[in-house]
C-alpha positions as CSV (number, residue, x, y, z in Angstrom):
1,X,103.0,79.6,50.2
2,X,102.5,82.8,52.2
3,X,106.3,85.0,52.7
4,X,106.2,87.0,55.6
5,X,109.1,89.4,56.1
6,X,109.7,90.2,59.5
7,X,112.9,93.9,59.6
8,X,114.1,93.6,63.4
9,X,115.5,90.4,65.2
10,X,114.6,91.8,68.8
11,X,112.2,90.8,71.1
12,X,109.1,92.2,68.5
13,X,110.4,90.6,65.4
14,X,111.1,86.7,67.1
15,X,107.6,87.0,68.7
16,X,105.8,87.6,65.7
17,X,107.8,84.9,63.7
18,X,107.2,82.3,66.2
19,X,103.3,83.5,66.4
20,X,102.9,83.1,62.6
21,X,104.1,80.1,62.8
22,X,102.0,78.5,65.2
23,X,98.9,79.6,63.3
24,X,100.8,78.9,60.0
25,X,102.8,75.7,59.7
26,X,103.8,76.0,56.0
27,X,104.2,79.6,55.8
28,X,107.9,81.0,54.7
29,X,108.9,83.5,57.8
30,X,112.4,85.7,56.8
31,X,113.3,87.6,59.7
32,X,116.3,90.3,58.7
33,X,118.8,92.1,60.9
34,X,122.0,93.8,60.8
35,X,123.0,93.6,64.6
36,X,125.7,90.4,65.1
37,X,124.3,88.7,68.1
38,X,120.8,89.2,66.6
39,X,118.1,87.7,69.2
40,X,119.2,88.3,72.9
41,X,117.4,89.5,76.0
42,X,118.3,93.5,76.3
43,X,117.5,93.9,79.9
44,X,120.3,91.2,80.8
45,X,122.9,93.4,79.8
46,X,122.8,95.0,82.9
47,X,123.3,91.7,84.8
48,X,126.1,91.4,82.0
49,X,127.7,94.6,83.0
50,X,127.6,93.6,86.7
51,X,128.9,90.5,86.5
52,X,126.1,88.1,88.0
53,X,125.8,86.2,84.7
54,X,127.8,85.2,81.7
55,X,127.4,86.2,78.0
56,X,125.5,83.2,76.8
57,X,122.6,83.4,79.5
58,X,121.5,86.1,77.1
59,X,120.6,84.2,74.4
60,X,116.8,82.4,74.8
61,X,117.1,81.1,71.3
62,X,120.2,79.5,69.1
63,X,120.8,79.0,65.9
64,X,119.1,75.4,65.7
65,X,115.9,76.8,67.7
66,X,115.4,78.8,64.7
67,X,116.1,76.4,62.2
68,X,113.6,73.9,64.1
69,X,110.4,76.2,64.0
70,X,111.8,77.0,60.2
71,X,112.2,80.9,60.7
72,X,114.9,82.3,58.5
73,X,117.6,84.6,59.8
74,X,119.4,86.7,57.2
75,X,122.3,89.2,57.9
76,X,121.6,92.1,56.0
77,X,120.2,95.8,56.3
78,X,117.0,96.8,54.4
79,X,117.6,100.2,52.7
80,X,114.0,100.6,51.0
81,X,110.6,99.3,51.4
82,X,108.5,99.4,48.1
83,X,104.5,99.1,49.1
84,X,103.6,99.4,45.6
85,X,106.2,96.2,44.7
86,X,105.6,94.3,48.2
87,X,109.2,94.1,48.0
88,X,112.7,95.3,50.0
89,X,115.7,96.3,48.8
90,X,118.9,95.2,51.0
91,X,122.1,97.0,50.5
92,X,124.3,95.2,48.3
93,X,121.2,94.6,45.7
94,X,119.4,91.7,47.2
95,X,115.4,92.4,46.6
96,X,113.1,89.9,49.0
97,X,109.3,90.0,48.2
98,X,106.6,89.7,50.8
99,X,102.9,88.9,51.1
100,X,103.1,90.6,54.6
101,X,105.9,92.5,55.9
102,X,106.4,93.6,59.9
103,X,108.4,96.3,60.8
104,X,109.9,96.2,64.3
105,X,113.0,98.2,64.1
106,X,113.1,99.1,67.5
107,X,114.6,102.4,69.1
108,X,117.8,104.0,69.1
109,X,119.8,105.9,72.0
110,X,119.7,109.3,71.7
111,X,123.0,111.0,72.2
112,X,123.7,115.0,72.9
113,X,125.3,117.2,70.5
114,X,128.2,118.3,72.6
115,X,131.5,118.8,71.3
116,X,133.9,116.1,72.2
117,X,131.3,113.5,71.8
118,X,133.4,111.1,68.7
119,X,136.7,110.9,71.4
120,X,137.1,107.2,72.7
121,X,135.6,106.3,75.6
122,X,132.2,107.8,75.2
123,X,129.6,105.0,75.1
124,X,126.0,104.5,75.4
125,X,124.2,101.2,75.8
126,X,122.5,100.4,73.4
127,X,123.2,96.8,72.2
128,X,125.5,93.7,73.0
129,X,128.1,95.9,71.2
130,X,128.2,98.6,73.7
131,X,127.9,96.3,76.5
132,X,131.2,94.4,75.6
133,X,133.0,97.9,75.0
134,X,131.8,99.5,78.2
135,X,133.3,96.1,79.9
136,X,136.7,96.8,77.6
137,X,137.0,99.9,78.7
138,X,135.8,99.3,82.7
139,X,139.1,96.9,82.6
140,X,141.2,99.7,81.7
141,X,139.5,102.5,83.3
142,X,139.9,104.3,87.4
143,X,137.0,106.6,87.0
144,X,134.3,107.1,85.2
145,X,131.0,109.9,84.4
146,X,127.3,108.9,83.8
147,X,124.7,111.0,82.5
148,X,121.0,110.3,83.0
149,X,118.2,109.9,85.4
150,X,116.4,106.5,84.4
151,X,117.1,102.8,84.2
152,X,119.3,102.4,81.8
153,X,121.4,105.1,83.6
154,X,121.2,103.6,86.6
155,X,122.6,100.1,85.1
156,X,125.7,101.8,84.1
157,X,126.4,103.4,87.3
158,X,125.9,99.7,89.3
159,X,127.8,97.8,87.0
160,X,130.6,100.2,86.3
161,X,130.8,100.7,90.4
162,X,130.4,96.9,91.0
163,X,133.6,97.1,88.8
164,X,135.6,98.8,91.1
165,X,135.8,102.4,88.9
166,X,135.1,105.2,90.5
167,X,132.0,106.7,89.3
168,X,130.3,109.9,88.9
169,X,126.7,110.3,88.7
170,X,125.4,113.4,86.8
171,X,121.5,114.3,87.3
172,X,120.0,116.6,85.8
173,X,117.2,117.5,88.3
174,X,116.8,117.5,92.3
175,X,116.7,114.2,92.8
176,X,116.5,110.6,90.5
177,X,113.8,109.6,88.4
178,X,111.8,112.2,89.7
179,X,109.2,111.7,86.6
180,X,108.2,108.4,88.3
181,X,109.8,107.7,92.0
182,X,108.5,110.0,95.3
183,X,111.1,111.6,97.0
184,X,111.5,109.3,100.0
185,X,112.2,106.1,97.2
186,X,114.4,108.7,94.8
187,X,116.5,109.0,98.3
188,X,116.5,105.5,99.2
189,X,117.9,105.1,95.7
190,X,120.5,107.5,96.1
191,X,121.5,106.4,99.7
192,X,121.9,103.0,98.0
193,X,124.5,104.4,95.9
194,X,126.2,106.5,97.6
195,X,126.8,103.3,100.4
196,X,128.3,101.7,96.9
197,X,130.7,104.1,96.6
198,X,129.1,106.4,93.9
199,X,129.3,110.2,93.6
200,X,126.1,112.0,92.8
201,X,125.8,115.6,91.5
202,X,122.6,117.2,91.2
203,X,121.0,120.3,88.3
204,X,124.3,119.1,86.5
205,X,124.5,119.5,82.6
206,X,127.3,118.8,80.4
207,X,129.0,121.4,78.3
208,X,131.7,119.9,77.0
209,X,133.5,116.5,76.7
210,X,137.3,116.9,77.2
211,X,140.2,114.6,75.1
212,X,144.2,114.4,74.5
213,X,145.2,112.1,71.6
214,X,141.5,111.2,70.5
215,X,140.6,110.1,73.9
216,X,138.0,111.2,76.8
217,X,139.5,112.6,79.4
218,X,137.1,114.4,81.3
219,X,134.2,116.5,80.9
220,X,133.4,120.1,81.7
221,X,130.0,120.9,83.2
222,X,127.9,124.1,82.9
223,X,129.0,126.5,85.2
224,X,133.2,125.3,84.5
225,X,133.6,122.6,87.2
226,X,135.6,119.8,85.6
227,X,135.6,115.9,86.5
228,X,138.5,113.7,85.2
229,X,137.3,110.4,83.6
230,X,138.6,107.9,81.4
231,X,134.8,107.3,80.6
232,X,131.5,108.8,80.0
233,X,128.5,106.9,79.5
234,X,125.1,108.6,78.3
235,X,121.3,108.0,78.9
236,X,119.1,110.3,77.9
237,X,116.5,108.4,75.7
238,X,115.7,106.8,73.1
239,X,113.8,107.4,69.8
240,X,112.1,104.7,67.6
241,X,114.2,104.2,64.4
242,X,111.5,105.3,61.5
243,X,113.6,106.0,58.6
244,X,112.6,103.2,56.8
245,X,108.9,103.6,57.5
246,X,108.7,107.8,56.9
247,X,110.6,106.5,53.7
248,X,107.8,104.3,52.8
249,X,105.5,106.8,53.5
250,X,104.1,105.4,56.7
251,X,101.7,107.2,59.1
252,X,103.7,109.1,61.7
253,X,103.4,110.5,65.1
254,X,106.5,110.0,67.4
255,X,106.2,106.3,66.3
256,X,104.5,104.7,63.5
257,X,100.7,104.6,64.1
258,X,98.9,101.6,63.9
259,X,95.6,100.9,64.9
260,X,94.7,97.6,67.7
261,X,95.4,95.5,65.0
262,X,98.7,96.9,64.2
263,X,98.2,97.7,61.0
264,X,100.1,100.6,59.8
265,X,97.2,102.1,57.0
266,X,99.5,100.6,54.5
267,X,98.4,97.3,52.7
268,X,99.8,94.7,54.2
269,X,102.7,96.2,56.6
270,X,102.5,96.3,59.9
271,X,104.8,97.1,62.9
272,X,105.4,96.5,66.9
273,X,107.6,96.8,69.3
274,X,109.4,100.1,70.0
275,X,108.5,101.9,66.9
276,X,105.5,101.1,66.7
277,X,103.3,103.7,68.6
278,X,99.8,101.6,69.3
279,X,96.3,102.5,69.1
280,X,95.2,102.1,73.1
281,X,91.0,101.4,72.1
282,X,90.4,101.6,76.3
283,X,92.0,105.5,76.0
284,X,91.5,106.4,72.5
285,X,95.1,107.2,72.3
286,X,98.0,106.1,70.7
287,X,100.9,104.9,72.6
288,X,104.7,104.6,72.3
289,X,106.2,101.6,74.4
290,X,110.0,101.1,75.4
291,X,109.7,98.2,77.6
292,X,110.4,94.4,76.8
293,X,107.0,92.4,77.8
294,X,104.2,95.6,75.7
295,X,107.3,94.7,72.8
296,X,106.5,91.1,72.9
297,X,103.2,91.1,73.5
298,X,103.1,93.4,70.3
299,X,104.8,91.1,67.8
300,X,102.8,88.5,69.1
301,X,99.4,90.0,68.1
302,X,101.2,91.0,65.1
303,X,102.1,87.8,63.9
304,X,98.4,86.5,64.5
305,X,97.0,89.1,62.5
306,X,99.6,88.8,59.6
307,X,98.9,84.9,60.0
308,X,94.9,85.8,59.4
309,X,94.1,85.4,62.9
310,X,92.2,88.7,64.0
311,X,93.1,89.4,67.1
312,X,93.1,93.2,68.8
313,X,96.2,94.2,71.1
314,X,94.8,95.7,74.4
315,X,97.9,97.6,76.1
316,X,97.7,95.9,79.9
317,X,98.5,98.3,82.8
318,X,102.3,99.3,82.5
319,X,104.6,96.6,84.5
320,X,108.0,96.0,84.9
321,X,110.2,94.5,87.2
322,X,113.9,96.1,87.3
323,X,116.7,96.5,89.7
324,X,117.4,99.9,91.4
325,X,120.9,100.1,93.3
326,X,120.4,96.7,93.9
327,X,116.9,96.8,95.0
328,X,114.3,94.7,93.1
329,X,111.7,97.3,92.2
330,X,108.3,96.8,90.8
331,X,106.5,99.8,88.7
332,X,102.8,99.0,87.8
333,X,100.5,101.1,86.3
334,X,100.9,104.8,86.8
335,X,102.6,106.0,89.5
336,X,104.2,109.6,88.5
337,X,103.6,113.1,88.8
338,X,100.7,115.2,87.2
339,X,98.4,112.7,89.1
340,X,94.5,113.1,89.2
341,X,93.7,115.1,92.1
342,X,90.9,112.6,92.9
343,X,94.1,110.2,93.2
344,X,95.2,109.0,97.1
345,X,98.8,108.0,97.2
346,X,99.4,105.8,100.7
347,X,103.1,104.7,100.8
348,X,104.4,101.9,104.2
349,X,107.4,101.0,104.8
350,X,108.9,98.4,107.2
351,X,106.5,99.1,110.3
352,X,104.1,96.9,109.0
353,X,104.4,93.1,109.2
354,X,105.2,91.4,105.2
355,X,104.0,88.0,104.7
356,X,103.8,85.6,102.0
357,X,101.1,84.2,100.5
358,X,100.9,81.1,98.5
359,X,100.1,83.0,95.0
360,X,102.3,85.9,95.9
361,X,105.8,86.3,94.3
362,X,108.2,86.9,96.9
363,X,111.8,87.6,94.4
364,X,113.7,89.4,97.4
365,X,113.4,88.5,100.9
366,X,115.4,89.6,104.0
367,X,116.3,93.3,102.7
368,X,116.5,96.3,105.1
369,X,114.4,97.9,102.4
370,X,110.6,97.2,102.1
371,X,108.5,99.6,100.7
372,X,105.0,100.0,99.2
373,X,103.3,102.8,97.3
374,X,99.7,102.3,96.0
375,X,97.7,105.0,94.2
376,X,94.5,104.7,94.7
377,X,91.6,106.1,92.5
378,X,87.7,106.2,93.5
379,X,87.0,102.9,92.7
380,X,90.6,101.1,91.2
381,X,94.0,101.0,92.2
382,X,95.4,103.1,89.2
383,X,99.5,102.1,90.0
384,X,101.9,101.3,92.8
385,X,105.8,100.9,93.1
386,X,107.2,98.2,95.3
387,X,110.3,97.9,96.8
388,X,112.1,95.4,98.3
389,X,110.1,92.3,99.7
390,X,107.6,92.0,96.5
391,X,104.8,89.9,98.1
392,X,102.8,92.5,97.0
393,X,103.6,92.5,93.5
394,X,101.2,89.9,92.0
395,X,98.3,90.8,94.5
396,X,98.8,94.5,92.9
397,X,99.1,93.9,89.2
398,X,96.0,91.9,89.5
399,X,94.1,94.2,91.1
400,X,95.4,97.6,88.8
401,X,95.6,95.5,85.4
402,X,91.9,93.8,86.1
403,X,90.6,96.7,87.1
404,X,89.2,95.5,90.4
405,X,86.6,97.4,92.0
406,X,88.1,98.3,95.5
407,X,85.3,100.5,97.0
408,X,84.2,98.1,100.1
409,X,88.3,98.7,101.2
410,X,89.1,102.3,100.1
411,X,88.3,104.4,103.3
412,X,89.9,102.1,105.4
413,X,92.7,101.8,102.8
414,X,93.4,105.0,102.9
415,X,92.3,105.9,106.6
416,X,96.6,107.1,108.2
417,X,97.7,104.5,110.2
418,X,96.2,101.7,108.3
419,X,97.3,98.3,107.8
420,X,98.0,98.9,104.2
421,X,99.6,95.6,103.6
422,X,97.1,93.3,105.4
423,X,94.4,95.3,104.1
424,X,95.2,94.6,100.4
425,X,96.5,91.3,100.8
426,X,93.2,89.9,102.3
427,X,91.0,91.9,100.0
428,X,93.0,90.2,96.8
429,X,92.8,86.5,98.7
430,X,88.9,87.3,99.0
431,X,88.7,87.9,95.1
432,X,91.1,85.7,93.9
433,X,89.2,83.0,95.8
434,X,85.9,83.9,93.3
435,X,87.9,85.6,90.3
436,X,90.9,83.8,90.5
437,X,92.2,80.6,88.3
438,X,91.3,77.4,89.9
């Protein structure tokens, strides 16, 4: 009987045990993690920390589901790989031999060395632990900082404000999430926030954290202004945990390198998820992921391959769905700065007339917000951000992650004035009707 060890219980690790086993029905699958709750979905905490659902909508799979599809779940942290042994070594002693070993240990917030930082009351969000104690401390708390300028950030500042706190925003640069938003959805963002009660300060950095008796009490930025706060929650990043793997003496970049098959070099060990950083075969690069569906997909082809099954991971064009100041917001593809100049980017807004379609997702309806931005390349649609109504969301990821040629459409497309909307809707109706599943 085959043993495949499986470090990380996230999103990576539960994908590739429940891939080997449907390749493998009498293989022995150990998965090991340290973290309590083990298997939950990470982007709910936000709806966690905002109130709109309860702790055990987090949890896709219990205790029995994993005892059913006969995946093993042991508490423990692994302090050692041994390649040469196929083996691990736990803390506390245990050793636990594999035939094929995944490592998806996933990524860690990064936190700024400022003095202050080990007073109570300065949290990050990492995990289902810092969730609950940003809620314990939301209960007790009037006002509250947060720094950072991406999601994660942003989740904070709506669920401490939806809260009732009073919250201060800290950004770093002009405007938020500059790195991927335009200005005019950065300040549709902001406005957003602000109508929510939030204070924003911009080209802010933190100097120091200020306590009495071992707790926060403030902060002092650069410059000497001071804010008063009962809480501070950071954002800044993450970075892929890779202890283990530089231990083992693992290939590494930012993440550990594997090639499309996720193999890390190393005789049978491979990794996913958000340590892993990918071999892209359509760019020739490798990639580092942070986002939940590239971290499933991942242990998924990861399990196939340990399982025997050959099969290459080809990274799909970026796409994610989130919430921004309430505004469902969907990022495909790229969309950011440092753009080809070949590149068009057309952006419309609520002047033109939103429909729905019968293939089209339409998740929010009825907002004052709807907003579209497509870039467009010399034959492909190479990303778009949309905002509000998402009846263009499907249409969009099909035609950016397929690649569509959209040359007969692009100089009306991107003629001013155009019918942006109506243009690409009937375009994707034309080829879905020939291209499309039946």
């Amino acid at each position: 009987m085959t043993r495949h060890v499986i470090v990380g219980t996230g999103v990576a690790g539960v994908s590739a045990g429940l891939a080997i086993r449907s390749v493998d029905p009498g293989a022995e699958i150990v998965l090991i993690g340290h973290e309590p709750e083990k298997y939950y979905s990470r982007p709910g905490l936000a709806y966690l920390l905002s109130s709109e659902i309860p702790e055990r909508m987090l949890f896709p799979m219990q205790a029995r589901d994993f005892k059913a599809r006969g995946l093993t779940v042991l508490d423990g942290i692994v302090e050692r790989i041994d390649p040469t042994a196929c083996s691990l070594h736990l803390r506390g002693g245990q050793e636990i031999a594999y035939d094929r070993l995944l490592v998806a240990t996933g990524a860690a917030a990064v936190l700024p060395d400022l003095p202050g930082m080990d007073l109570k009351g300065v949290v990050k969000l990492d995990d289902f632990s810092d969730a609950r104690r940003i809620l314990r401390l939301a209960r007790r708390g009037r006002r509250a900082v947060v720094v950072g300028g991406g999601i994660t950030a942003l989740e904070i500042v709506e669920g401490l404000a939806r809260r009732g706190l009073r919250v201060h925003y800290l950004l770093r640069k002009e405007r938020y999430w500059a790195n991927v938003l335009d200005e005019a959805e950065s300040r549709i963002v902001e406005g957003r926030l602000r109508h929510e009660g939030v204070t924003l300060h911009y080209h802010s950095d933190v100097e120091a954290l200020l306590g009495k008796r071992g707790r926060v009490t403030g902060l002092r930025l650069a410059g000497g202004e001071q804010l008063a706060c009962s809480l501070v929650a950071f954002a800044v990043g993450i970075r892929p945990r890779l202890e283990l793997a530089r231990a083992a003496g693992l290939n590494l970049d930012r993440g550990i390198l594997v090639n499309e098959y996720l193999e890390t070099g190393v005789a049978r060990i491979y990794a996913a998820g958000d340590a892993a950083q990918v071999y892209d075969p359509l760019s020739g690069r490798h990639i580092l992921d942070s986002l939940w569906n590239p971290a499933r997909e991942q242990g998924r082809v990861a399990g196939l391959n340990m399982a025997g099954q050959r099969t290459a991971y080809i990274k799909k064009a970026a796409f994610n769905v989130t919430r921004l100041a309430g505004l469902t917001t969907t990022i495909i593809g790229a969309v950011g700065g440092g753009q080809d100049a070949d590149l068009v980017g057309i952006a419309r807004g609520d002047s033109e007339a939103w429909r729905d379609l019968p293939h089209a997702i339409a998740c929010q309806t009825h907002t004052e917000v709807n907003r579209v931005r497509v870039m467009v390349g010399r034959r492909t649609l190479i990303g778009a951000v949309v905002m509000g109504d998402q009846t263009l969301s499907q249409p969009l990821q099909e035609l950016i992650t397929e690649q569509v040629d959209i040359s007969p459409m692009r100089a009306a497309l991107i003629q001013p004035g155009g019918a942006v909307v109506d243009r690409l809707l009937d375009f994707w109706s034309e080829w879905r009707q020939t291209h499309g599943p039946q």
